[in-house]
N, C-alpha and C positions, 0 to 999 in steps of 0.2 A: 572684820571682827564680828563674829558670833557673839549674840547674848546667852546668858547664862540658863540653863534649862529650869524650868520652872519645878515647885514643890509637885509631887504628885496628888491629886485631888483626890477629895474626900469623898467616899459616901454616902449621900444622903438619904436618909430610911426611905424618904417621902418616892425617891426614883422611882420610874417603873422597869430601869435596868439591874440586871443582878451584879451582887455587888463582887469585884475581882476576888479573886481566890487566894486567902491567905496562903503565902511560900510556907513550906515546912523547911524547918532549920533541921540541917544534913547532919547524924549525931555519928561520932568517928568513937573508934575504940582504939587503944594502944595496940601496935603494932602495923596499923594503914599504914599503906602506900597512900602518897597525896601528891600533887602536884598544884602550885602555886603561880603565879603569872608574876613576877616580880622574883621569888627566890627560888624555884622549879621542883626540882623531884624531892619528896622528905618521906620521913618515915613520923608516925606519930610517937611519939614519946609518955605523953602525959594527957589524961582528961579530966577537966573540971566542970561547974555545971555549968557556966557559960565561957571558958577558954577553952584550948588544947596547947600544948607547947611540940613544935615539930622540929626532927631537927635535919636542917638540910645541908647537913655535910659540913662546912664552912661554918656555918651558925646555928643557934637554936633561937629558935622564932616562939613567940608568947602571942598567939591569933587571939581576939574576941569575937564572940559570936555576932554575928550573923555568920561569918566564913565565907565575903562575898567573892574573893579569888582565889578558893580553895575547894579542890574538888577531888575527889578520892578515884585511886585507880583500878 
């Protein structure tokens, strides 16, 4: 049995390392192609300031942002 992965650490100003590189949040417009790792190929439908709604055939999905297994094709 594996333990469970730890919080990702913080920051400290004081470091003398640079501090990692904030991700930029991937911004999708109606009509993407997308592909998800859990519901696969969609099409975007709808954007809001922090969702999208895709719909992938079978269903339509309501994402929030971050978009962490979703990625445009």
């Amino acid at each position: 049995m594996t333990p469970a992965p730890a919080a990702p650490r913080r920051h400290l100003p004081s470091s003398p390392f640079n501090a990692p590189p904030a991700r930029a949040i991937e911004q999708y417009s109606v009509g993407d192609r997308v592909t998800h790792d859990k519901y696969g190929l969609g099409t975007v439908l709808d954007t809001a300031e922090h969702t999208v709604t895709v719909d992938f055939g079978s269903e339509r999905i309501r994402l929030a942002s971050p978009y962490a297994k979703l990625s445009r094709l």
